[in-house]
Structure formats: C-alpha cells, structure tokens
RODO-2510 file (C-alpha; in nm, 4 decimals, decimal comma):
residues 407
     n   res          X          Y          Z
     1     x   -10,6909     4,4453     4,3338
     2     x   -10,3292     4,4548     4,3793
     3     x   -10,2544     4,3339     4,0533
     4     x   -10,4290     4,6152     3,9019
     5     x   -10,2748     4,8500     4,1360
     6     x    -9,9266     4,7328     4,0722
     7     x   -10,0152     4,7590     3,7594
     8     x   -10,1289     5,1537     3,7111
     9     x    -9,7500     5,2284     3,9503
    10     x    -9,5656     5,0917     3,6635
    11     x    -9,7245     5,2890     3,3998
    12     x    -9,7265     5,5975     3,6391
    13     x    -9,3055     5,4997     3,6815
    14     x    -9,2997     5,4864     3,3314
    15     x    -9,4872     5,8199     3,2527
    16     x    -9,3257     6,0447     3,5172
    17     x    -9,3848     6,3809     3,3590
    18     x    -9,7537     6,2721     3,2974
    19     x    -9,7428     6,1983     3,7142
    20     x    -9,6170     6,5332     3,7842
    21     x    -9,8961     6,7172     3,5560
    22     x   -10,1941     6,4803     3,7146
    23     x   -10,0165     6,6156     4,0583
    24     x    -9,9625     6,9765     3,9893
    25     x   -10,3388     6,9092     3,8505
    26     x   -10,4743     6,8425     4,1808
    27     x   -10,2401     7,0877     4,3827
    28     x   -10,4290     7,3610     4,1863
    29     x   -10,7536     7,2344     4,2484
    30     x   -10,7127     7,2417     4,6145
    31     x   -10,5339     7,5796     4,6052
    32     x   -10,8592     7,7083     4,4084
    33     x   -11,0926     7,5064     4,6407
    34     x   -10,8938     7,6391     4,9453
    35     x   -10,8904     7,9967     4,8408
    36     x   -11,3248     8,0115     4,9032
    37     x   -11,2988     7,9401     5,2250
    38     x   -11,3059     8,1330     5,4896
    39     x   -11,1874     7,9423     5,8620
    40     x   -11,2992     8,2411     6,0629
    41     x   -11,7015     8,2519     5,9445
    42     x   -11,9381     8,2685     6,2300
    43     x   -12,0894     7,9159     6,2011
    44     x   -11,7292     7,7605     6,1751
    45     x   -11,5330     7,6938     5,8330
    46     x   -11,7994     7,8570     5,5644
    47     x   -11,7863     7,7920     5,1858
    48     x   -11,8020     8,0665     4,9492
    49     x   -11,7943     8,3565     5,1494
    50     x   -11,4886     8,5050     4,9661
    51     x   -11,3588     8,4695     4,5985
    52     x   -10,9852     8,4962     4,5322
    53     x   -10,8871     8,8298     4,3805
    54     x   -10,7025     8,7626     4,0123
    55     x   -10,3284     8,7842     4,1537
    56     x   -10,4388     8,5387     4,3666
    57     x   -10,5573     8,3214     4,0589
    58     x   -10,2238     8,4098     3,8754
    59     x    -9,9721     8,3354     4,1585
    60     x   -10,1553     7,9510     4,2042
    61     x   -10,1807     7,8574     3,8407
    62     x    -9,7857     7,9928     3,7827
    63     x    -9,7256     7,7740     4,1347
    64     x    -9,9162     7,4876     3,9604
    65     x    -9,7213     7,4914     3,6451
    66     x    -9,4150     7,5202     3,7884
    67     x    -9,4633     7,1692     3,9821
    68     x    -9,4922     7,0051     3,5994
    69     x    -9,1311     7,0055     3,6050
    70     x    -9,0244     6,9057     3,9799
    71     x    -8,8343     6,6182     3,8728
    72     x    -8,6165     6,7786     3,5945
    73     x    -8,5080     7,0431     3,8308
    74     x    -8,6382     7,0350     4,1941
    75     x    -8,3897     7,3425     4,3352
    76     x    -8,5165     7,5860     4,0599
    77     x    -8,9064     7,4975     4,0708
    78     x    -8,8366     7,5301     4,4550
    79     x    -8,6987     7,8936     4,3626
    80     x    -9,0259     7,9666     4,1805
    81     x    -9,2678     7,8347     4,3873
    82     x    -9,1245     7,9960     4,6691
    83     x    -9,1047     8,3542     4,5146
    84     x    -9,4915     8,2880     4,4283
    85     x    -9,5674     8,2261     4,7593
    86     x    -9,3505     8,5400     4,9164
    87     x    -9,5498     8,7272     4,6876
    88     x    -9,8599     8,5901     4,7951
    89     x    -9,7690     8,6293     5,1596
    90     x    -9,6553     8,9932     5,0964
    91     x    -9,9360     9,2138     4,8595
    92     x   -10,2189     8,9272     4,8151
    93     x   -10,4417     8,7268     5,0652
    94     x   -10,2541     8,5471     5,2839
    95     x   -10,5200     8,2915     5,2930
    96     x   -10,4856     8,2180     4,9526
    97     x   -10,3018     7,8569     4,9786
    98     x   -10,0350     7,9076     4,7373
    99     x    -9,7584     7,8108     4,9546
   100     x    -9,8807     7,4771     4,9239
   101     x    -9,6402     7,4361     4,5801
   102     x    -9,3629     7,5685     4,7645
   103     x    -9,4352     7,2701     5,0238
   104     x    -9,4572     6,9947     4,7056
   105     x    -9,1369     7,1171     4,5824
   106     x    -8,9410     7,1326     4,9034
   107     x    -9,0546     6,7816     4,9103
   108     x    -8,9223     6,7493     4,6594
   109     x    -8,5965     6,8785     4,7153
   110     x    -8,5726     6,6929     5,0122
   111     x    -8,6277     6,3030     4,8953
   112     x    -8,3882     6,3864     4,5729
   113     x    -8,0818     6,5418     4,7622
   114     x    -7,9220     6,4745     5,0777
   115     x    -7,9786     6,5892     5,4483
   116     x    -7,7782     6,8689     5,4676
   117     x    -7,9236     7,0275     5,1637
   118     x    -8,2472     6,9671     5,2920
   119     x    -8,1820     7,0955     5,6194
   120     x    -8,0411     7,4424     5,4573
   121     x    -8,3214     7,4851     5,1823
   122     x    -8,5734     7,3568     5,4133
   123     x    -8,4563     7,6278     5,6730
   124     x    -8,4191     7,8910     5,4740
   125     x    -8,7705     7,8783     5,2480
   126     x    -8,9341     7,8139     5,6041
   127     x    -8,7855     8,1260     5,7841
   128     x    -8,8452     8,3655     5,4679
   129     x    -9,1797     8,2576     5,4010
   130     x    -9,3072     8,3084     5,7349
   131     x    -9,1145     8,5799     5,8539
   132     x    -9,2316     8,7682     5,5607
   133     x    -9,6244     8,6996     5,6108
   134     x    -9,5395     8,8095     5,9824
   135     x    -9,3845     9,0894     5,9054
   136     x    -9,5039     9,2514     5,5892
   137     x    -9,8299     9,0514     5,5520
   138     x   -10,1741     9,2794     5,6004
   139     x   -10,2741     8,9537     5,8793
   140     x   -10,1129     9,0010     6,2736
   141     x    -9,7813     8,8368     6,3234
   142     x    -9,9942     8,5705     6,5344
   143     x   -10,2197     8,4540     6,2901
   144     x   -10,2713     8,1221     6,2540
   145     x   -10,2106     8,1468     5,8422
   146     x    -9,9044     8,2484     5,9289
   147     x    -9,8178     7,9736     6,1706
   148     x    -9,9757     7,7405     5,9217
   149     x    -9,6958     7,8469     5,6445
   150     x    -9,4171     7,7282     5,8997
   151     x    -9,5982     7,4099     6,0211
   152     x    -9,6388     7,2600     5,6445
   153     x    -9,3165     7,3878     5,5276
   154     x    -9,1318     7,2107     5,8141
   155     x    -9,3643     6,8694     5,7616
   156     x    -9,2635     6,9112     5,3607
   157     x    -8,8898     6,8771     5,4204
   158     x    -8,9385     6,6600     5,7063
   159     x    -9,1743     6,4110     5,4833
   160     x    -8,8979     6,3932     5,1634
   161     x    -8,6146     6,3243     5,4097
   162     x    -8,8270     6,0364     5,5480
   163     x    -8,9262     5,9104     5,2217
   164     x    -8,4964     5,9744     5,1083
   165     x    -8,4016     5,7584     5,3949
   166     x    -8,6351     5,4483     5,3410
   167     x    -8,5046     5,4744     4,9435
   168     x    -8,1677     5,4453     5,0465
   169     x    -8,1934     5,1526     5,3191
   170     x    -8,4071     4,9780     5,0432
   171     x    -8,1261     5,0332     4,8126
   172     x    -7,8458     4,9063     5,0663
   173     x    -8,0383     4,5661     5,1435
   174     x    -8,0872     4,5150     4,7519
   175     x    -7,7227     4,5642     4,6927
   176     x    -7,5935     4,3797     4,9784
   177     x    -7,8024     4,0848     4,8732
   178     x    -7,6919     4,1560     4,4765
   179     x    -7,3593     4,1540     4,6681
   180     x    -7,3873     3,8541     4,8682
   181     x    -7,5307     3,6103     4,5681
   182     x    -7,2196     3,7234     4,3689
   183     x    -7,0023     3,6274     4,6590
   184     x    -7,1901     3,2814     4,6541
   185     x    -7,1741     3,2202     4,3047
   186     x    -6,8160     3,2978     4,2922
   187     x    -6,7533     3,0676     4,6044
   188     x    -6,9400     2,8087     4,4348
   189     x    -6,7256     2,8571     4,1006
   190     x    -6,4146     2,8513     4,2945
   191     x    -6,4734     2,5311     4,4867
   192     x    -6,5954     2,3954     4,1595
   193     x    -6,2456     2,4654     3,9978
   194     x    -6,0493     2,3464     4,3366
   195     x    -6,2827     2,0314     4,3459
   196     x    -6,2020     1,9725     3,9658
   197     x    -5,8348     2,0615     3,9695
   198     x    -5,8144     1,7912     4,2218
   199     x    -5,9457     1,5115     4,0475
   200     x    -5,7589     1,6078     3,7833
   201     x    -5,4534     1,5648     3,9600
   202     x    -5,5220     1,2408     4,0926
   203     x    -5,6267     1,1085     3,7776
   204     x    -5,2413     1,2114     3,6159
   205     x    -5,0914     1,0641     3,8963
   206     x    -5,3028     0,7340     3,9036
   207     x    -5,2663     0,6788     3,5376
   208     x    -4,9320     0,8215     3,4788
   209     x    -4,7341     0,5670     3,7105
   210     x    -4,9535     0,3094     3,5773
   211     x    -4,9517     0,3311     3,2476
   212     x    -4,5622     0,4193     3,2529
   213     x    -4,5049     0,0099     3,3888
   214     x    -4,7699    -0,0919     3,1589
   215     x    -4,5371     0,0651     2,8547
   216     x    -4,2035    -0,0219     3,0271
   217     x    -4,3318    -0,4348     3,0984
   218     x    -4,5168    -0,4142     2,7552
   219     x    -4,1200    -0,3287     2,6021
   220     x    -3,9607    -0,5751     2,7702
   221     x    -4,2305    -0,8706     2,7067
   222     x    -4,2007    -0,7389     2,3076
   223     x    -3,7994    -0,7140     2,3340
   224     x    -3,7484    -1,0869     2,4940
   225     x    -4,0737    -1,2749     2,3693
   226     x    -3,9027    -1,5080     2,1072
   227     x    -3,5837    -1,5833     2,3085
   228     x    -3,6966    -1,5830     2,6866
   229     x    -4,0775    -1,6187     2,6993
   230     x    -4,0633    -1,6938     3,0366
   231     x    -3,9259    -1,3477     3,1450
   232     x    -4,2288    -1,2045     2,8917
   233     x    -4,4581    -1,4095     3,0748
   234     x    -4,3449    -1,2521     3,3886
   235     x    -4,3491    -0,9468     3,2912
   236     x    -4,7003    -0,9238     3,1392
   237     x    -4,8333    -1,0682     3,4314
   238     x    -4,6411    -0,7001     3,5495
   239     x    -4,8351    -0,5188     3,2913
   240     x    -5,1772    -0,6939     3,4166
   241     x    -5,1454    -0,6381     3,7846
   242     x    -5,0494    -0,2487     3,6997
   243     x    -5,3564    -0,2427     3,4485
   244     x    -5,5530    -0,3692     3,7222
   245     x    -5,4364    -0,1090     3,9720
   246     x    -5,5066     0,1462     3,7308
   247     x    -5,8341     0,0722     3,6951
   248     x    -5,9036    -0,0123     4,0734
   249     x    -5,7929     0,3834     4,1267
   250     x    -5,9004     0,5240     3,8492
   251     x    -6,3004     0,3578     3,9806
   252     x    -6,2140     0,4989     4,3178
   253     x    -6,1945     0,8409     4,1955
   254     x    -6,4251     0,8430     3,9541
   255     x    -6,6989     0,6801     4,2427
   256     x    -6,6499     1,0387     4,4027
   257     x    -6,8278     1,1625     4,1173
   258     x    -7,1069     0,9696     4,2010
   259     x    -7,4518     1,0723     4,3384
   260     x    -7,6057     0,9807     4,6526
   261     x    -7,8253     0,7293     4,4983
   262     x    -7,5615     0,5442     4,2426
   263     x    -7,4130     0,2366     4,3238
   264     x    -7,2045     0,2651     4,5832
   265     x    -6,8035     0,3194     4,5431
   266     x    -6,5379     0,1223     4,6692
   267     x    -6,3957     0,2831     5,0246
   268     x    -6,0493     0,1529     5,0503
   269     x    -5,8814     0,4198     5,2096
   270     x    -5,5996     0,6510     5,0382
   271     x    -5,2360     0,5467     5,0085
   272     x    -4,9964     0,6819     5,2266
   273     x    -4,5837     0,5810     5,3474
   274     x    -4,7249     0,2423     5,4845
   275     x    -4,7459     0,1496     5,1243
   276     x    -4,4151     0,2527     5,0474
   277     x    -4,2737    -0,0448     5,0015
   278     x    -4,5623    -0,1434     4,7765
   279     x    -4,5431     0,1316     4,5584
   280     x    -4,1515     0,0434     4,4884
   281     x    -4,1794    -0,2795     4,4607
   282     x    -4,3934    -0,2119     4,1675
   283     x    -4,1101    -0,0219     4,0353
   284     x    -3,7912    -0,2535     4,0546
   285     x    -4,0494    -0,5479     3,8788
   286     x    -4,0475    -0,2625     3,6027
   287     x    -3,6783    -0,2993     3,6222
   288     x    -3,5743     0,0340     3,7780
   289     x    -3,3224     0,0554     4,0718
   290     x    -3,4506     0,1827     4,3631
   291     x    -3,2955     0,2100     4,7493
   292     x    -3,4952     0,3429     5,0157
   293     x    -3,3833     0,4924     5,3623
   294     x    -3,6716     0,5770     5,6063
   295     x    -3,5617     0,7934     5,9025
   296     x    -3,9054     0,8874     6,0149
   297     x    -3,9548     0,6724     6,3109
   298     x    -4,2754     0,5394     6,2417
   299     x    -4,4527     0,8648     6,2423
   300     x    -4,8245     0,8311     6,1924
   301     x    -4,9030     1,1197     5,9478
   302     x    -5,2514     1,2308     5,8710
   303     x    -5,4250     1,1185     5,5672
   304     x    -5,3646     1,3828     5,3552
   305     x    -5,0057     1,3930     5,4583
   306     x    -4,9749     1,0695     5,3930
   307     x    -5,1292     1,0704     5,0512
   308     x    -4,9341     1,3432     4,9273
   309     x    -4,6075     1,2430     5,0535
   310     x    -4,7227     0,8702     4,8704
   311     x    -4,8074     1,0996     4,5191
   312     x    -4,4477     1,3066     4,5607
   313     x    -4,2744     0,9786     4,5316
   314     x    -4,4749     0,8036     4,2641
   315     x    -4,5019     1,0930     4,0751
   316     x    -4,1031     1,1153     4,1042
   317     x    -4,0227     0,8056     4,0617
   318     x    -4,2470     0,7581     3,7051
   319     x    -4,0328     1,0515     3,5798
   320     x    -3,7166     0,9028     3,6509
   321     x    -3,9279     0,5331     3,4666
   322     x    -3,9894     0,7767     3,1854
   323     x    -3,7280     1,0399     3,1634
   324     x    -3,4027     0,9196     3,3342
   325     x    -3,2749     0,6493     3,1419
   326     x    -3,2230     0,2853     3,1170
   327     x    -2,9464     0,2518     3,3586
   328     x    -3,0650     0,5508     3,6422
   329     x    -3,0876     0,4180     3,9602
   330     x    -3,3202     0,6222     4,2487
   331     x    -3,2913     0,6732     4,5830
   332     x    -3,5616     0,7995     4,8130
   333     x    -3,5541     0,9074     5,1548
   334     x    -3,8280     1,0001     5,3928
   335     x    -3,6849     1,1872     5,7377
   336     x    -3,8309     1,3261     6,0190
   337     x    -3,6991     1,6848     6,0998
   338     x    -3,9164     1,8276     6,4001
   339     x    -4,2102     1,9053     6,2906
   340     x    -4,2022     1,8085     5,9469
   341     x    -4,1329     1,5339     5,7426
   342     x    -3,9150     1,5431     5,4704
   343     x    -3,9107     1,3566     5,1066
   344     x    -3,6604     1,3273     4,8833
   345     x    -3,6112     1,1087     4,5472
   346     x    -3,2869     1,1510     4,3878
   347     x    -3,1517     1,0011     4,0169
   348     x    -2,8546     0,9591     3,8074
   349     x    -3,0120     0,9310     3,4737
   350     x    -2,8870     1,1216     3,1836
   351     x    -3,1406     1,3437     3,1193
   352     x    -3,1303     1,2967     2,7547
   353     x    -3,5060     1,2992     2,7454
   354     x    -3,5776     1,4824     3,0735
   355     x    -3,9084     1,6486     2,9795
   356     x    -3,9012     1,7689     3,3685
   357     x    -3,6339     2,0289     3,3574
   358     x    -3,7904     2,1979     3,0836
   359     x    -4,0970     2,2377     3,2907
   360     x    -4,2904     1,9965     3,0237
   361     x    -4,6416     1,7916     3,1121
   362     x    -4,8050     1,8098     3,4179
   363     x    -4,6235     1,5938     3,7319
   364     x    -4,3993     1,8887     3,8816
   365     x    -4,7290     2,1266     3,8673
   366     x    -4,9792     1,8566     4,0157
   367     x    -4,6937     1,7833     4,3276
   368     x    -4,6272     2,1505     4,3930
   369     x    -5,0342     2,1833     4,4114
   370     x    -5,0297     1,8984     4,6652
   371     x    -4,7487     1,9963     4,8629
   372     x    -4,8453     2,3894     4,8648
   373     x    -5,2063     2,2964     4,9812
   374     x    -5,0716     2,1517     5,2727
   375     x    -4,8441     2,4605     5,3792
   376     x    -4,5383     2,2525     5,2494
   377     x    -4,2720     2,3987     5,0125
   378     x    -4,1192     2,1726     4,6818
   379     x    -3,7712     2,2058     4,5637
   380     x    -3,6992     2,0506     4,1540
   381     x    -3,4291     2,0638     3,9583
   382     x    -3,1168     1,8898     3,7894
   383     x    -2,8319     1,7929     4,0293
   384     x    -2,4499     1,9016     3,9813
   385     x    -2,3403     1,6139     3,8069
   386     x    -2,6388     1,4965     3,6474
   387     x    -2,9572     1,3742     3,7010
   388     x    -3,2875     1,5200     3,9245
   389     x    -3,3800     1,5810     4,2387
   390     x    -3,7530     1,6210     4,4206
   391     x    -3,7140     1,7953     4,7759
   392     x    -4,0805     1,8277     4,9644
   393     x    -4,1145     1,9415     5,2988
   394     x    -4,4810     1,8592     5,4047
   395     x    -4,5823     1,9258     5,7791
   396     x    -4,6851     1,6974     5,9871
   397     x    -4,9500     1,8387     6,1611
   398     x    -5,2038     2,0171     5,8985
   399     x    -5,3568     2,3591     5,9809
   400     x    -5,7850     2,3201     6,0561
   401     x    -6,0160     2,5936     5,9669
   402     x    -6,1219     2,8551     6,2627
   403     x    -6,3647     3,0689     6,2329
   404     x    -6,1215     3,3811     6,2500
   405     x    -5,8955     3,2539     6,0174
   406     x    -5,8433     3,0049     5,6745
   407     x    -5,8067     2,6548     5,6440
***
C-alpha cells in the first residue's frame, strides 16, 4: 500500500500542473456543492433549498480556473481570487463559498514565500475580505458567513507557513548531513594523503642511506678486488649487513600496511639518538669522516622526537655520502637548549655534485615534513667557505591534541 502510494506522489511531483487542475477540480465542486446549502433551514443544514444565481456560478468557475496556475504565479492568482471573492462578498450571495480559492491561493502564497510576506498578504486579503462582507454585504455585520471568511482566511496563511517551515528544517537537516559526509570524506582523503606521505618518507629515508653504503662498499670492493681482496671482503660484508638493514626496515614499514589478520609484523621499536652511534658507525665503515659532539645530557626524548632527530641526521649524512665528495669530513652535534634540542650536521665537501642546494630529489623536503610536524623549524644551505649545513630545532616536549584545539 505504500509502495503504490509513493508511487502515485511521484507521478503527481512530476505532473504538477495536472495536480493543480485535479485540485482546482475539486475546489469547484465543493464551491458548487456548498452554494445549495442553506445552514439556517429549520430542521438544521438542508440540501437544496437554494440554487446559486449565475454570477454566483461565474465568480466560482473564474476562482476555479484561476487556481490551475497557483504554482506559476501564486501573488497574482492570489490577486484574482481575491477580487472574485470581494465581488462575491459585495453584490452576490455571501453564502456562495467562493472565498474558498482565495483561501487555496493564500496558501499558497504562504508555503512559497517567506513570513513576512505572508504575514502582510495574509493580513491584508483577511481584513478586506471581511470588512467588505461586513460592511457592504446585504448579510448583518455579525453573521457568521462573515466571521467564517476571516476564520479560513487566517487558517489558510497560517497552514502554508506551517507547511514553509517543516520544508525548510527538512531542507537544513538534508544539507547539514550532505555537509557533514563531505566533511568526512574529505577528512578521510586527507588522512589518507598524510598516512601515505608518511610512508613515503620513511621509505626514502630507509632506502636512501642504505642503498647509498651499498653503492659506496660495492665501489670500493670493485676498485680494490684484484690487489687487496681482503679489504673487498670487508667491505662487502659492509654492503651485506646494510642490504640486510634495508630490508629489515623496509619489512617494518611495509608490515604497517598489513591487515589485522596477516601475519604479524616485526615490533622493534623506532630509532632514535640512542642509536646514534650505530647509525655512524655505519658511515665511517663506508669510509666517510664523521665526529660527533653530544651536549644533550642524556635527555630522554619522545619517540617521535627521537625518530626524527635519528632521520635529520641520516638523511644528512647520506647527502654528504652522495653529494659532498671523497675527502668531506662531517660533524654532527646534538645540544640541549631549554626546551629544545638542537641538531646540526655540518660538511666540507666541494659541492661539485651537490644535488641539495639546487633543491634536487626528495631528502631536504621529507626532513622539513618531519621536523615541521613536530612544531620544529629546519635551516639548509651552503656554508661560507664551502660545503652544507642542516640546522633542526625539534622540541622536546610534543604538543597532544585537546579537544579545543589541534594536535
């Protein structure tokens, strides 16, 4: 049963002017029905007791038409069925119901237009219409007809303000829930990007230290195979333990990919300044000079801190492998300056091939990413005299999310 009826509103919806002629249909049938009967009889309401004269007849069908066309233009067919209607009031039978158009298209009026015009059109076709039965109407001023043109007048404008109002709230909660699945969807697409930008990141810094020894150990093993096999023995044993590092990184990042049922992925936890010494270790077996001054009195820093601070100097440090020179030495320095904690990894290399300065591949971007998310501020660029130089300043307390404010 609802189907069907759901069914005959869409075709109605779709068929609006055929709505409006079934409607003005019916009004004119129950002005025509309403005109033969005669509320003061002697047994009550009676039926057929009095016959509408022809301007009677006239005045309902013109009322009638005119609703055809509420939609197109509600203020004019309010105009006509009201002048209709005054007419009726004033030189035909009052009784004659043909003020009930004028009440269709003030309800008209009033669920297509806003409150104030409803209250002023409402008003004013309520006051003329009954004032003018009152006064020049052949019925007393107290008769009920005449009461009765003010009562449905006033429940016409009141009804299409009603009906106005519920449109609009059911409008507002549709857009604010169009509104608030864009907002999601966007959310979504934005974490998506962050989420992917971040592996991203970690996958250039995990493969290009790595692979920078692998190519640096590989050269020297090539260079010094036929005359000193033991130092390219030693130094593809290098190339193996950095291969194997790779890959023990690159399987930790990619098991973050993983679903909740896969196999699970190694936990070792991320790298931070307690593998300092580690990470340039790996470096000087690759043959670069590298001197380290730590003034950060063992300051515990958070993980992510600590993992940036670790990426700042390996990404660094690979650029001066790759880009510096065979001869650059490094120096990096991690201080403690109230509430921050500061890195910095100088070089003397040439620059000859310093991709870096000319703002080339990816390393600068991915540790100004790491270092802005954390509220920090990075400082690149040659030094007077030659060579580079990698300023961070991460804090080391990072800001947590409130629910007033951002993360």
């Amino acid at each position: 049963m609802s189907g069907k009826l759901e069914r005959t509103r869409c075709r109605l919806k779709a068929h609006p002017l055929a709505l409006d002629a079934s409607l003005a249909a019916g009004v004119l049938v129950c002005m025509v029905a309403g005109s033969f009967v005669d509320p003061h009889g002697r047994n009550g309401v009676t039926w057929g007791v009095r016959t509408p004269d022809a301007l009677a007849l006239v005045l309902m069908v013109l009322g009638a038409l005119a609703l055809v066309f509420r939609r197109r233009a509600p203020r004019t067919v309010l105009a006509l069925t009201g002048t209709v209607s005054l007419v009726e009031c004033v030189v035909g039978d009052p009784r004659a119901p043909v003020a009930m158009s004028a009440v269709i298209a003030l309800f008209t009026v009033a669920a297509s237009t806003d409150r104030p015009t409803t209250w002023r059109l409402g008003l004013l076709t309520m006051t003329v219409l009954t004032g003018a039965s009152m006064l020049f109407g052949p019925l007393p001023w107290y008769a009920q007809e005449n009461l009765a043109i003010f009562a449905w007048t006033g429940i016409g404008a009141t009804a299409g303000d009603a009906v106005r109002s519920r449109r609009a709230f059911v409008q507002a909660i549709r857009e604010r829930a169009e509104r608030a699945e864009r907002t999601r969807e966007e959310e979504a697409r934005r974490r998506v990007a962050e989420e992917r930008l971040r592996i991203a990141r970690d996958l250039h810094d995990v493969v290009a230290h790595h692979i920078a020894l692998v190519n640096v150990q590989a050269g020297v093993a090539a260079h010094v195979m036929d005359k000193r096999p033991d130092q390219a023995k030693e130094a593809l044993a290098h190339v193996r333990e950095a291969s194997r590092s790779a890959l023990n990184e690159l399987r930790a990042t990619v098991g973050l990919l993983r679903q909740s049922g896969d196999p699970e992925a190694p936990t070792e936890p991320a790298p931070g300044l307690d593998r300092l010494d580690e990470l340039v270790g790996t470096f000087r077996s690759a043959g670069l000079h590298v001197e380290v001054a730590r003034a950060d009195n063992g300051t515990t820093l958070p993980a992510a801190v600590g993992l940036a601070a670790y990426r700042v100097i390996q990404e660094a440090l690979t650029n001066v492998q790759k880009h510096a020179g065979t001869e650059a030495k490094a120096e990096v320095s991690v201080v403690r300056v109230g509430p921050n904690v500061e890195i910095t990894v100088l070089d003397n290399g040439s620059g000859e091939d310093d991709a870096s300065e000319s703002g080339g591949g990816h390393g600068l971007l991915g540790m100004r990413e790491r270092v802005t998310a954390l509220r920090g501020t990075l400082t690149t660029g040659p030094r007077y005299g030659g060579g580079f130089r990698v300023h961070a300043i991460l804090p080391v307390k990072t800001r947590t999310a409130t629910p007033g404010g951002t993360a």
